[in-house]
C-alpha positions in Angstrom: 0.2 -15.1 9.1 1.5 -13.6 5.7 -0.6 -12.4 3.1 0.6 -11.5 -0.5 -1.0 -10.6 -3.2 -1.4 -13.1 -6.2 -3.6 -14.2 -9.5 -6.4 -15.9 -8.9 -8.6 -16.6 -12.3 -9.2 -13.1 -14.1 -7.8 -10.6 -11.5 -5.7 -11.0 -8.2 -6.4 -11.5 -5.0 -5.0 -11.0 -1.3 -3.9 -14.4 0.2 -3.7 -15.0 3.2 -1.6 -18.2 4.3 -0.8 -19.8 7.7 2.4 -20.4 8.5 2.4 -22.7 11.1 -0.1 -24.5 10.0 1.3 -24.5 6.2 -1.7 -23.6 4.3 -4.1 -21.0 2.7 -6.6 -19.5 5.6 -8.2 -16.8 2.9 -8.9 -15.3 0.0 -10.7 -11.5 -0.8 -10.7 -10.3 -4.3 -12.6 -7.0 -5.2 -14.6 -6.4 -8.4 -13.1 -2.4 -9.1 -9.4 -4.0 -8.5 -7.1 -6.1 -11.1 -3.9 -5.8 -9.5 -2.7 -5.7 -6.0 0.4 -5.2 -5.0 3.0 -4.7 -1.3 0.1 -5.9 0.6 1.5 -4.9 4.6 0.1 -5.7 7.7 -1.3 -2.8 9.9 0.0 -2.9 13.6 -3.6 -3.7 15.2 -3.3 -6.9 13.2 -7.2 -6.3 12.1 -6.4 -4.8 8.9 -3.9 -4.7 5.8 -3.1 -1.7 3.3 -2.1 -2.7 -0.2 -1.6 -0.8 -3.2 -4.6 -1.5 -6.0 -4.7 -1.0 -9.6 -8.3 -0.5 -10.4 -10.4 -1.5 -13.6 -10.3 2.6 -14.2 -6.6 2.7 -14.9 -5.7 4.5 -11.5 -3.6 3.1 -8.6 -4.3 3.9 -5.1 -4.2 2.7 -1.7 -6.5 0.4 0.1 -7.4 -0.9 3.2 -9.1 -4.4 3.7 -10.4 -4.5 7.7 -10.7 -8.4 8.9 -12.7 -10.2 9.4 -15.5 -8.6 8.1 -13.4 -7.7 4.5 -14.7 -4.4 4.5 -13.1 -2.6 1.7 -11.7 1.5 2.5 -10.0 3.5 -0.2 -7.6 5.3 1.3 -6.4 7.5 -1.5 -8.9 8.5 -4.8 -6.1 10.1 -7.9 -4.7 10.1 -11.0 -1.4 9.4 -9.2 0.5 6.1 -8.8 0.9 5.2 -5.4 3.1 2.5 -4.3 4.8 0.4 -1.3 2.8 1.2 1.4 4.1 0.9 4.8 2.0 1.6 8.1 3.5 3.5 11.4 4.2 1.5 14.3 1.6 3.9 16.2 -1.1 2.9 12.9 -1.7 6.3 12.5 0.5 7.4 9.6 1.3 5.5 5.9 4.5 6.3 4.3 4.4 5.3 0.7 6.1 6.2 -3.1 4.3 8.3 -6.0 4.8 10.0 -8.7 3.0 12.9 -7.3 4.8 15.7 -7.8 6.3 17.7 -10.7 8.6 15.7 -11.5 6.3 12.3 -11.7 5.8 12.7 -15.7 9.2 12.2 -16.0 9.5 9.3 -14.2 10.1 10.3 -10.7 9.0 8.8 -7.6 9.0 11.0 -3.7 7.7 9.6 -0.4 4.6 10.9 0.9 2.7 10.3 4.2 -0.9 9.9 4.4 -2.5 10.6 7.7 -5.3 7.7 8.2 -7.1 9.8 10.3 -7.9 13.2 8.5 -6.7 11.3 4.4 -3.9 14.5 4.4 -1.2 13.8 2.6 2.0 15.5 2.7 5.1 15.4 1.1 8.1 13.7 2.8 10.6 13.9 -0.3 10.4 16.5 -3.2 13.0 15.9 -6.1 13.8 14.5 -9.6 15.0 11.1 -8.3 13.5 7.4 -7.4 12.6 7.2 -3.7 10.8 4.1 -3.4 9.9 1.2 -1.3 9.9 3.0 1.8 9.5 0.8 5.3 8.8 2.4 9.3 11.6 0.4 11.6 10.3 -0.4 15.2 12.0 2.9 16.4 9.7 5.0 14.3 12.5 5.4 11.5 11.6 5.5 7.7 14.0 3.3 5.3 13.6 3.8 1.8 15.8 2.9 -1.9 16.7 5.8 -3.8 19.1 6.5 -6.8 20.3 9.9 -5.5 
């Protein structure tokens, strides 16, 4: 199953498509969001955390649970956060933000958000473009940067 995130009328929507059997299987669009973006699978396979612009202006993380498409905001800023990627042990989110000192001027660091307690904690501090950070099987994080 592989779901994206694409327009659909006035705002997007998460997609979810069937690959075996080659078509569209669902659709969930939220009022508060207008864009979604690096929509990733969780490992439980009952739930997906995307990045989501909302109406406000602010981007933060979300997580739709299936099949029920209840809605959790995950993070609730001013910051812009970015690529998502969950832990093979679903316990931990490594994403990209500009949430640090260096974020006005462009920069984006790695942080990890613990799903259990919402903590967030650095991961990379500098003035420098980490981004689209992904956990390998082995519990690894791979990430693009222009250092």
């Amino acid at each position: 199953m592989a779901v994206f995130g694409s327009r659909f009328e006035a705002r997007d929507a998460l997609m979810f498509y069937d690959l075996k059997a080659g078509h569209l299987v669902g659709r969930y669009q939220f009022p508060q969001i207008v864009s979604i973006l690096s929509p990733t699978w969780a490992p439980d396979g009952h739930s997906v955390v995307f990045s989501g612009l909302a109406v406000s202006g602010y981007s933060d993380l979300y997580r739709l649970w299936l099949p029920d498409g209840r809605l959790e905001r995950l993070t609730h800023d001013r910051y812009q956060d970015l690529d998502p990627s969950v832990s093979p042990d679903g316990r931990t989110v490594v994403f990209a933000s500009d949430r640090t000192a260096f974020g006005a001027q462009g920069a984006r660091n790695l942080f990890l958000l613990d799903l259990a307690t919402g903590a967030v904690r650095y991961l990379t501090y500098g003035n420098w473009q980490d981004q689209t950070p992904r956990w390998s099987r082995t519990g690894r994080i791979w990430f693009g940067s222009d250092r």
